[in-house]
N, CA, C and O atoms as a printed pandas DataFrame, in Angstrom:
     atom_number atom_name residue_name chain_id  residue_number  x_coord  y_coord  z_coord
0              1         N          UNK        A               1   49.200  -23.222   20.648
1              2        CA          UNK        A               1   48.637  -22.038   20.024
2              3         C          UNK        A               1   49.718  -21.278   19.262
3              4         O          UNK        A               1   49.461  -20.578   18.282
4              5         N          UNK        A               2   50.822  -21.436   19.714
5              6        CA          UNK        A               2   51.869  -20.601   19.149
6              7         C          UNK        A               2   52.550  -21.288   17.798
7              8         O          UNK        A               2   53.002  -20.734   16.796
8              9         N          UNK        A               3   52.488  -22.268   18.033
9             10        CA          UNK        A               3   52.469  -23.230   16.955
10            11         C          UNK        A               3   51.815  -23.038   15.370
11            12         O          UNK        A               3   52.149  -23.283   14.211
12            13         N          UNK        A               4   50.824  -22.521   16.008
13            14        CA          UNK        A               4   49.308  -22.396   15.093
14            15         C          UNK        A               4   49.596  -21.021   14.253
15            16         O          UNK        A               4   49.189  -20.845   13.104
16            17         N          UNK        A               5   50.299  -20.152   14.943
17            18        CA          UNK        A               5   50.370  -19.308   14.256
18            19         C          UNK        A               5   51.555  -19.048   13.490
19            20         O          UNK        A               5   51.610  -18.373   12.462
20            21         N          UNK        A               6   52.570  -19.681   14.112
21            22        CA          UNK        A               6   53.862  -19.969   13.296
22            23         C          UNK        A               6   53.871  -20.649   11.762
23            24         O          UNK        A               6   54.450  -20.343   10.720
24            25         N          UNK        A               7   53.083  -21.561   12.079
25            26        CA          UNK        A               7   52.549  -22.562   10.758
26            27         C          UNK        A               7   51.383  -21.573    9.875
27            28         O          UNK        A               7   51.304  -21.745    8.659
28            29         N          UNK        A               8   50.717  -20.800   10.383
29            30        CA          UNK        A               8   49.806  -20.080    9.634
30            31         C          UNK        A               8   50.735  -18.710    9.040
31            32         O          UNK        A               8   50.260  -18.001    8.153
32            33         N          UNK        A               9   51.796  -18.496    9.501
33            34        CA          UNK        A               9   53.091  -17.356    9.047
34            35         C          UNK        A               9   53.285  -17.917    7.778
35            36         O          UNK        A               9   53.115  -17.393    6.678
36            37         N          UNK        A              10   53.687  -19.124    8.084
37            38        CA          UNK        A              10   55.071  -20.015    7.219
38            39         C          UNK        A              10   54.301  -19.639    5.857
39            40         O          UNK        A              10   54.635  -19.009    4.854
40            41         N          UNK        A              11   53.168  -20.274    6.243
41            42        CA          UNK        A              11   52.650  -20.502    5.056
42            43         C          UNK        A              11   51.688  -19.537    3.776
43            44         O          UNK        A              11   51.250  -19.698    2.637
44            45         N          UNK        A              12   51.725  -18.685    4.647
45            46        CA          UNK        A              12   51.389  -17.174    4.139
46            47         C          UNK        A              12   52.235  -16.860    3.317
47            48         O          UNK        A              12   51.981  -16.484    2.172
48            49         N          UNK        A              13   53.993  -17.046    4.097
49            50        CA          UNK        A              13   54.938  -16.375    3.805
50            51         C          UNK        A              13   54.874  -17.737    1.838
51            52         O          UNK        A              13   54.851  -17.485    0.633
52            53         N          UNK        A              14   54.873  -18.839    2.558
53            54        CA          UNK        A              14   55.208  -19.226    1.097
54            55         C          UNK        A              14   54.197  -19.401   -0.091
55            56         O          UNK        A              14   54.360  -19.891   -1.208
56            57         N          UNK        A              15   52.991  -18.784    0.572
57            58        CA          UNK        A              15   52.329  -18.474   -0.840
58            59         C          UNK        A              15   52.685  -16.991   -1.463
59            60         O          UNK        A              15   52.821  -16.685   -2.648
60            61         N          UNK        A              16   52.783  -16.249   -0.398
61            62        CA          UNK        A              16   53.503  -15.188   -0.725
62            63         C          UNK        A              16   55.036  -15.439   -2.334
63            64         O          UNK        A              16   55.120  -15.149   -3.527
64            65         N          UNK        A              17   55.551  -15.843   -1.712
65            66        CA          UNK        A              17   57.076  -16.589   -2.069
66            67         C          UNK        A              17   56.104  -16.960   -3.816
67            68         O          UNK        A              17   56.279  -16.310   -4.846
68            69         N          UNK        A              18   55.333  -17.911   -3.688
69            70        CA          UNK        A              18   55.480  -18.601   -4.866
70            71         C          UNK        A              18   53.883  -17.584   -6.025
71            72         O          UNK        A              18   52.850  -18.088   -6.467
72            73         N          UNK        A              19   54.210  -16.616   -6.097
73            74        CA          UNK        A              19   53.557  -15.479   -6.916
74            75         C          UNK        A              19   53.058  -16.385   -8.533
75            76         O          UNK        A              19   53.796  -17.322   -8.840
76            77         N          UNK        A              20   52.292  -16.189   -9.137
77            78        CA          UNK        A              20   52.607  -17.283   -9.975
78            79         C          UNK        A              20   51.483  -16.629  -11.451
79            80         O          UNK        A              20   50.298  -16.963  -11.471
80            81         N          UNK        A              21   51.886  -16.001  -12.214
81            82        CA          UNK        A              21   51.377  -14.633  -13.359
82            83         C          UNK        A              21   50.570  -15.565  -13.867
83            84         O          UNK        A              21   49.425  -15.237  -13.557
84            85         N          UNK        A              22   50.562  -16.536  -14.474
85            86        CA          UNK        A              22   49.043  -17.012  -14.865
86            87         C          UNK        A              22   47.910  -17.454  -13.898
87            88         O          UNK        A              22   46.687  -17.422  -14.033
88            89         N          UNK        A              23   48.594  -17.818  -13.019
89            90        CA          UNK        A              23   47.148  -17.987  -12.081
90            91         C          UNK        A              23   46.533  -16.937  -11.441
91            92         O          UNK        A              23   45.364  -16.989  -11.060
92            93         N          UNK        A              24   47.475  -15.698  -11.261
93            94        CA          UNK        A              24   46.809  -14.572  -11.254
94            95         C          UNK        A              24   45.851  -14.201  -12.504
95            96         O          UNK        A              24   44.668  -13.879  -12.386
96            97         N          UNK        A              25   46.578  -14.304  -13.751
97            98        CA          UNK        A              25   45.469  -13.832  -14.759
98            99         C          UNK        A              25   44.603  -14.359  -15.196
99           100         O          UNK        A              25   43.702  -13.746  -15.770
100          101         N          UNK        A              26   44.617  -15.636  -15.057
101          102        CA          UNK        A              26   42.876  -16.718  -14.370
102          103         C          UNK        A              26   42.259  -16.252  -13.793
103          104         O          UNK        A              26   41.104  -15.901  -14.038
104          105         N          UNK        A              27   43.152  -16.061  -12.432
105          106        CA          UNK        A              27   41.436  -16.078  -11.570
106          107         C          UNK        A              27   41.188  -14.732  -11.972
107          108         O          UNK        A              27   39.980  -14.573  -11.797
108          109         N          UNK        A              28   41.858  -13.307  -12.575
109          110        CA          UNK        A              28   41.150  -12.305  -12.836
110          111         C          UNK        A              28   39.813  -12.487  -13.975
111          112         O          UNK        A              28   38.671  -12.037  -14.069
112          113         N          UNK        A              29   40.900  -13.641  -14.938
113          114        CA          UNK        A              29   39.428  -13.183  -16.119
114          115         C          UNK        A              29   38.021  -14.220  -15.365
115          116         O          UNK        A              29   36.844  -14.058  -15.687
116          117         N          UNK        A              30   38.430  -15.095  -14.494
117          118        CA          UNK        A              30   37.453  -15.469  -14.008
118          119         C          UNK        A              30   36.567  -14.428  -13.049
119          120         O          UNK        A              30   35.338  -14.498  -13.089
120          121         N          UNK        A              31   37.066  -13.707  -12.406
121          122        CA          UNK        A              31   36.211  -12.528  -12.114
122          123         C          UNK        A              31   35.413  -11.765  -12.844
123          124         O          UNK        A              31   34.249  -11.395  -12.688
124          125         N          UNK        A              32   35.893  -11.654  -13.340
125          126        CA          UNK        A              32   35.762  -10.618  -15.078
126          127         C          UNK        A              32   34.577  -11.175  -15.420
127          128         O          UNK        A              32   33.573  -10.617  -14.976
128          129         N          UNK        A              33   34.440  -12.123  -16.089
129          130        CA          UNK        A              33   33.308  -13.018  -16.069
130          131         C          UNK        A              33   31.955  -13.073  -15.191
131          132         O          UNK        A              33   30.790  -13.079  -15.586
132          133         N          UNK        A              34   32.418  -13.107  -14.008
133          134        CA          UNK        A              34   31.252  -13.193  -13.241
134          135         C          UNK        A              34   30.573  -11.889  -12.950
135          136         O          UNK        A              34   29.794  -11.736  -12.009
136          137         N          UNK        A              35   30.929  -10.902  -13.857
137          138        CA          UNK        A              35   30.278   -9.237  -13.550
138          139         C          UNK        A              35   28.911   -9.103  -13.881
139          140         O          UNK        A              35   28.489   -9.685  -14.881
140          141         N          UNK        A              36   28.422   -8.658  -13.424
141          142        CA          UNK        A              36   27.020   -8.457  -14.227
142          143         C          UNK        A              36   26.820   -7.426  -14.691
143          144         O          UNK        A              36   26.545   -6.594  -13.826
144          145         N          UNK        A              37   26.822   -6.826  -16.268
145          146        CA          UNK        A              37   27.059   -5.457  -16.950
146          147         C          UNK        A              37   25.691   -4.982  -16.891
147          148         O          UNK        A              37   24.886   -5.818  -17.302
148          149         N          UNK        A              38   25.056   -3.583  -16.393
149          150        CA          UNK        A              38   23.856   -3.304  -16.628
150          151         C          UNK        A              38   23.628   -3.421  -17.611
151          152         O          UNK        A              38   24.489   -3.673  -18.453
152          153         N          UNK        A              39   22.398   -3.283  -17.873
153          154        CA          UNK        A              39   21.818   -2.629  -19.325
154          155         C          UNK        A              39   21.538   -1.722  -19.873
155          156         O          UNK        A              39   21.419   -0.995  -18.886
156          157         N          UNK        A              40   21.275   -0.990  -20.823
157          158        CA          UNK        A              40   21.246   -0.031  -21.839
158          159         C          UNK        A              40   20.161    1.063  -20.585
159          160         O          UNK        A              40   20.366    2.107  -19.966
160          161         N          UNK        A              41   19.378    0.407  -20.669
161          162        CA          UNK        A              41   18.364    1.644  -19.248
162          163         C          UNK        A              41   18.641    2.254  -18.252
163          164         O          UNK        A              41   18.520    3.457  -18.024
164          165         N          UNK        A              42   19.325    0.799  -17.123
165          166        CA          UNK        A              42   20.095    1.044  -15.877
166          167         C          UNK        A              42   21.288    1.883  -16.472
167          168         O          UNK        A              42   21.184    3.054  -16.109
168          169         N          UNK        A              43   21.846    1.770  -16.875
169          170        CA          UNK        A              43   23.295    2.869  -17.223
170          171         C          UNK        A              43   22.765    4.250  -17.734
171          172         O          UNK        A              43   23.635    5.107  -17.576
172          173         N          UNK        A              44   21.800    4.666  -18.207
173          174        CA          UNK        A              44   21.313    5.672  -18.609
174          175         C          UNK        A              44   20.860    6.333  -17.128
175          176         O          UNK        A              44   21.581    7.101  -16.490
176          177         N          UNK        A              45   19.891    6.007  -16.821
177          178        CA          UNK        A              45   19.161    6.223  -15.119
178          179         C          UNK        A              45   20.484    6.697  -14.299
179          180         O          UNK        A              45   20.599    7.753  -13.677
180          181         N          UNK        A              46   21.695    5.415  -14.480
181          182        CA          UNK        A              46   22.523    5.939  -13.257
182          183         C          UNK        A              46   22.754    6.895  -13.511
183          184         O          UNK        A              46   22.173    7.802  -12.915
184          185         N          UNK        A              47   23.867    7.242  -14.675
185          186        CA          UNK        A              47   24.679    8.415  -15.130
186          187         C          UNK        A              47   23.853    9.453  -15.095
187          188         O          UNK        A              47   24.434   10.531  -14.963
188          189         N          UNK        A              48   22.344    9.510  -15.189
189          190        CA          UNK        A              48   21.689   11.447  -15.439
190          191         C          UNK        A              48   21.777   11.091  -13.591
191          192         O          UNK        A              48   22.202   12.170  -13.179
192          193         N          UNK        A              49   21.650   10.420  -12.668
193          194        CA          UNK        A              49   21.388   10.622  -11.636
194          195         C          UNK        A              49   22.975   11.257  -11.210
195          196         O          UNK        A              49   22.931   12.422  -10.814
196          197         N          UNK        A              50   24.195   10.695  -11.245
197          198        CA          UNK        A              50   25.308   11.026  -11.161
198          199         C          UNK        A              50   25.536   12.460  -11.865
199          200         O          UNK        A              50   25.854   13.401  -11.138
200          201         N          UNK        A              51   25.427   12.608  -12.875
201          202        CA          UNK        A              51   25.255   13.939  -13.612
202          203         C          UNK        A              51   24.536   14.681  -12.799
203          204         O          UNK        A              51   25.193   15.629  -12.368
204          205         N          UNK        A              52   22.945   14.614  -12.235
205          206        CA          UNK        A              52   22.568   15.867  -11.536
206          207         C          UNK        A              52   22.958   15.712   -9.993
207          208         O          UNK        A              52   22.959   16.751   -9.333
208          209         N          UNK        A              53   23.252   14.652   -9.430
209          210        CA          UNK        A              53   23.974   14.802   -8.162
210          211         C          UNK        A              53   25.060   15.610   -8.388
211          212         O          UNK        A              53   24.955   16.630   -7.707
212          213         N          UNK        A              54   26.174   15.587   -9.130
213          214        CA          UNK        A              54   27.108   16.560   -8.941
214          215         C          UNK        A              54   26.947   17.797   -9.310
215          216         O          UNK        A              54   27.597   18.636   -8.686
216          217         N          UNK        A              55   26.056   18.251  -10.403
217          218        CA          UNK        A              55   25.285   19.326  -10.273
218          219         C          UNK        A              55   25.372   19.531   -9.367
219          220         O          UNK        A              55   26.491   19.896   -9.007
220          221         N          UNK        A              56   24.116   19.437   -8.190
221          222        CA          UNK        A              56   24.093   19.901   -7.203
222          223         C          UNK        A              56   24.717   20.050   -6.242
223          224         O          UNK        A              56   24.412   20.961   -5.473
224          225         N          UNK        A              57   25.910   19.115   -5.944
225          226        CA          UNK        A              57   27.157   19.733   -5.205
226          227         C          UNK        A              57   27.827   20.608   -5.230
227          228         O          UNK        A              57   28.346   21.285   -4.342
228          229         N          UNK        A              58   27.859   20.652   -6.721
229          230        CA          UNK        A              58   29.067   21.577   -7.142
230          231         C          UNK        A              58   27.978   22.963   -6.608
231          232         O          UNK        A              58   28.456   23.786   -5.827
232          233         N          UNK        A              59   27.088   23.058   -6.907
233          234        CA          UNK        A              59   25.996   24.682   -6.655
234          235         C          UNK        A              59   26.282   24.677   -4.857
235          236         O          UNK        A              59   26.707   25.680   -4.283
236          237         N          UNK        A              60   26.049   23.717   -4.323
237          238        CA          UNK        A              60   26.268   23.673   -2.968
238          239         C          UNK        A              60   27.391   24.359   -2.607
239          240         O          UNK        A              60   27.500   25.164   -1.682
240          241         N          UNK        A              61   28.564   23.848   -3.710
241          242        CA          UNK        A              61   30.373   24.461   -2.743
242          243         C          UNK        A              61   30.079   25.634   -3.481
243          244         O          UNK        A              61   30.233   26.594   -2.727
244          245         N          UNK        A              62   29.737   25.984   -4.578
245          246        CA          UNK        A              62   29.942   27.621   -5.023
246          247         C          UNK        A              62   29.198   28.585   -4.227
247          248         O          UNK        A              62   29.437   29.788   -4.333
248          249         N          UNK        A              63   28.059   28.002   -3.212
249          250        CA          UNK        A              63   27.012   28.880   -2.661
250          251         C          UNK        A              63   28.314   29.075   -1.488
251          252         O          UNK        A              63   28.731   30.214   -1.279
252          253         N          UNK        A              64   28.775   28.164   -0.919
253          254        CA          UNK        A              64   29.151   28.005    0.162
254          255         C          UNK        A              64   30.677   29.155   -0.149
255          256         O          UNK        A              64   30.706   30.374    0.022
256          257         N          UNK        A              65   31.592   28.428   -0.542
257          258        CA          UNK        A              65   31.952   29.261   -1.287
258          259         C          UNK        A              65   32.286   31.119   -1.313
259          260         O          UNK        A              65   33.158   31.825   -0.806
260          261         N          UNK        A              66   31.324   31.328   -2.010
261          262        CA          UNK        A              66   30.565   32.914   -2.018
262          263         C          UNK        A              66   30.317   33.190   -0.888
263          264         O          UNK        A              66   30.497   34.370   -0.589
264          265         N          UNK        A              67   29.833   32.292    0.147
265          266        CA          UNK        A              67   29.420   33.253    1.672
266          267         C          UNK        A              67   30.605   32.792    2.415
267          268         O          UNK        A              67   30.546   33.330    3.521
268          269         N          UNK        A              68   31.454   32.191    2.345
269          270        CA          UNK        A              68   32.875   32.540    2.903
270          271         C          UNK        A              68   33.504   33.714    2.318
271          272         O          UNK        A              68   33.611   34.728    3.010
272          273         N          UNK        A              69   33.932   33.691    1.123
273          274        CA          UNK        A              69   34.310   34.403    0.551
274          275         C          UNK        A              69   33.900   35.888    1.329
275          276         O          UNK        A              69   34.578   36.490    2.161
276          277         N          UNK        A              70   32.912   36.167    0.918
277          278        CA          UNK        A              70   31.837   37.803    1.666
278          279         C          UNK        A              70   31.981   37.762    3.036
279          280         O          UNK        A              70   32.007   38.866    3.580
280          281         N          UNK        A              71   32.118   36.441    3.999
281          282        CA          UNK        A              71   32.310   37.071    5.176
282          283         C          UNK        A              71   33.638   36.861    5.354
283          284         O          UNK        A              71   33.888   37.316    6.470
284          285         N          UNK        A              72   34.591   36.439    4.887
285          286        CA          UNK        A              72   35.712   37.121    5.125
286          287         C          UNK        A              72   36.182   38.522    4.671
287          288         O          UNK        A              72   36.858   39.297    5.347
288          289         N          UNK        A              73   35.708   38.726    3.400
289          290        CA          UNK        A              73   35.731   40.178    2.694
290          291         C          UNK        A              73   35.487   41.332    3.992
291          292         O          UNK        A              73   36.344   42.103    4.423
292          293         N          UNK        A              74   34.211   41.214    4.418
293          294        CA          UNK        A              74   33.537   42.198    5.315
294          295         C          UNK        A              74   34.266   41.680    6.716
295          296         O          UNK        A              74   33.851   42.362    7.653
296          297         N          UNK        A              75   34.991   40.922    7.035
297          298        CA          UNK        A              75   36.191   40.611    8.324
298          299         C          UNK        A              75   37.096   41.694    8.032
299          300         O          UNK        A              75   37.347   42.635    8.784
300          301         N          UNK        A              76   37.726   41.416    6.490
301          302        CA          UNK        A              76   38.592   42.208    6.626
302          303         C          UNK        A              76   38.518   43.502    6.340
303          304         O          UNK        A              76   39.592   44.098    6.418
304          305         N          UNK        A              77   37.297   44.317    5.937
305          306        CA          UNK        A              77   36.854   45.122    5.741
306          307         C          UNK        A              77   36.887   46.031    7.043
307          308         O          UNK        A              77   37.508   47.093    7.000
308          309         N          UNK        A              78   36.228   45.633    8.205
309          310        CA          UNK        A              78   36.148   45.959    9.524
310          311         C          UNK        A              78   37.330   46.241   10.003
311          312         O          UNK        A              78   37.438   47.319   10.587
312          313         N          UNK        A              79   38.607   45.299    9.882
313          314        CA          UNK        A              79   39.541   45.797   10.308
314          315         C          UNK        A              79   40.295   46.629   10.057
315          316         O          UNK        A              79   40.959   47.295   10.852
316          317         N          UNK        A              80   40.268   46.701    8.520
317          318        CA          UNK        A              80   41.319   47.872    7.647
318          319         C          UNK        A              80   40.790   49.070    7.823
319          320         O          UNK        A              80   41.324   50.060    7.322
Protein backbone atom coordinates (compact mmCIF):
# COMPACT_ATOMS: atom_id res chain seq x y z
CA UNK A 1 0.00 0.00 0.00
CA UNK A 2 2.75 2.28 0.71
CA UNK A 3 4.19 1.53 -2.37
CA UNK A 4 1.04 2.64 -4.10
CA UNK A 5 1.25 5.79 -2.93
CA UNK A 6 4.84 6.49 -3.35
CA UNK A 7 4.46 5.59 -7.09
CA UNK A 8 1.21 7.68 -7.26
CA UNK A 9 3.64 10.84 -5.62
CA UNK A 10 6.39 10.13 -8.12
CA UNK A 11 4.33 10.49 -10.66
CA UNK A 12 2.26 13.43 -9.90
CA UNK A 13 5.46 14.95 -9.02
CA UNK A 14 6.67 14.26 -12.71
CA UNK A 15 3.82 15.39 -14.49
CA UNK A 16 4.03 18.19 -12.41
CA UNK A 17 7.92 18.53 -13.52
CA UNK A 18 7.12 18.19 -17.22
CA UNK A 19 4.54 21.47 -17.64
CA UNK A 20 4.31 21.58 -21.31
CA UNK A 21 2.61 25.38 -22.94
CA UNK A 22 1.12 23.87 -25.92
CA UNK A 23 -0.60 21.14 -24.54
CA UNK A 24 -1.92 23.34 -22.11
CA UNK A 25 -3.20 25.65 -24.88
CA UNK A 26 -4.91 22.62 -26.62
CA UNK A 27 -6.63 21.26 -24.28
CA UNK A 28 -7.88 24.94 -23.37
CA UNK A 29 -9.09 25.76 -26.89
CA UNK A 30 -10.47 22.35 -26.78
CA UNK A 31 -12.60 23.39 -23.92
CA UNK A 32 -13.38 26.51 -25.43
CA UNK A 33 -15.00 24.67 -28.03
CA UNK A 34 -17.10 22.52 -26.22
CA UNK A 35 -19.11 25.68 -24.57
CA UNK A 36 -22.41 26.05 -25.38
CA UNK A 37 -23.04 30.00 -26.02
CA UNK A 38 -26.73 30.91 -25.27
CA UNK A 39 -28.70 32.58 -27.55
CA UNK A 40 -29.82 35.97 -28.35
CA UNK A 41 -33.20 35.28 -25.92
CA UNK A 42 -31.58 33.23 -23.12
CA UNK A 43 -28.94 36.08 -22.59
CA UNK A 44 -31.53 38.72 -22.65
CA UNK A 45 -33.96 36.77 -19.93
CA UNK A 46 -30.77 36.14 -17.86
CA UNK A 47 -29.28 39.61 -17.64
CA UNK A 48 -32.97 41.62 -16.90
CA UNK A 49 -33.26 38.75 -14.28
CA UNK A 50 -29.64 39.57 -12.86
CA UNK A 51 -30.35 43.28 -13.34
CA UNK A 52 -33.59 43.12 -11.17
CA UNK A 53 -32.15 40.63 -8.67
CA UNK A 54 -29.59 43.10 -7.73
CA UNK A 55 -32.02 45.71 -7.73
CA UNK A 56 -33.51 44.20 -5.15
CA UNK A 57 -30.65 43.53 -2.96
CA UNK A 58 -29.21 46.48 -3.18
CA UNK A 59 -33.04 48.08 -1.76
CA UNK A 60 -32.73 45.24 0.79
CA UNK A 61 -29.02 46.55 2.23
CA UNK A 62 -30.18 50.28 1.95
CA UNK A 63 -33.48 49.38 3.96
CA UNK A 64 -31.36 47.50 6.25
CA UNK A 65 -28.93 49.87 6.31
CA UNK A 66 -31.23 52.94 7.36
CA UNK A 67 -32.65 50.90 10.34
CA UNK A 68 -29.21 50.31 11.68
CA UNK A 69 -28.21 53.41 11.03
CA UNK A 70 -31.59 55.02 13.25
CA UNK A 71 -31.15 52.53 15.84
CA UNK A 72 -27.90 53.27 16.52
CA UNK A 73 -28.58 57.10 16.16
CA UNK A 74 -31.40 56.80 18.93
CA UNK A 75 -28.60 54.34 21.11
CA UNK A 76 -26.64 57.05 21.05
CA UNK A 77 -29.06 59.55 21.52
CA UNK A 78 -30.20 57.94 24.93
CA UNK A 79 -26.95 58.03 26.18
CA UNK A 80 -25.66 61.54 25.46
Amino acid sequence: MAEEKTTAVSKAAKDAKSFNLSDFVKAHIAEFKRIIWPNRETLIKETITVIFVSLILGAIIILLDTAYQFGFDALIGLFS
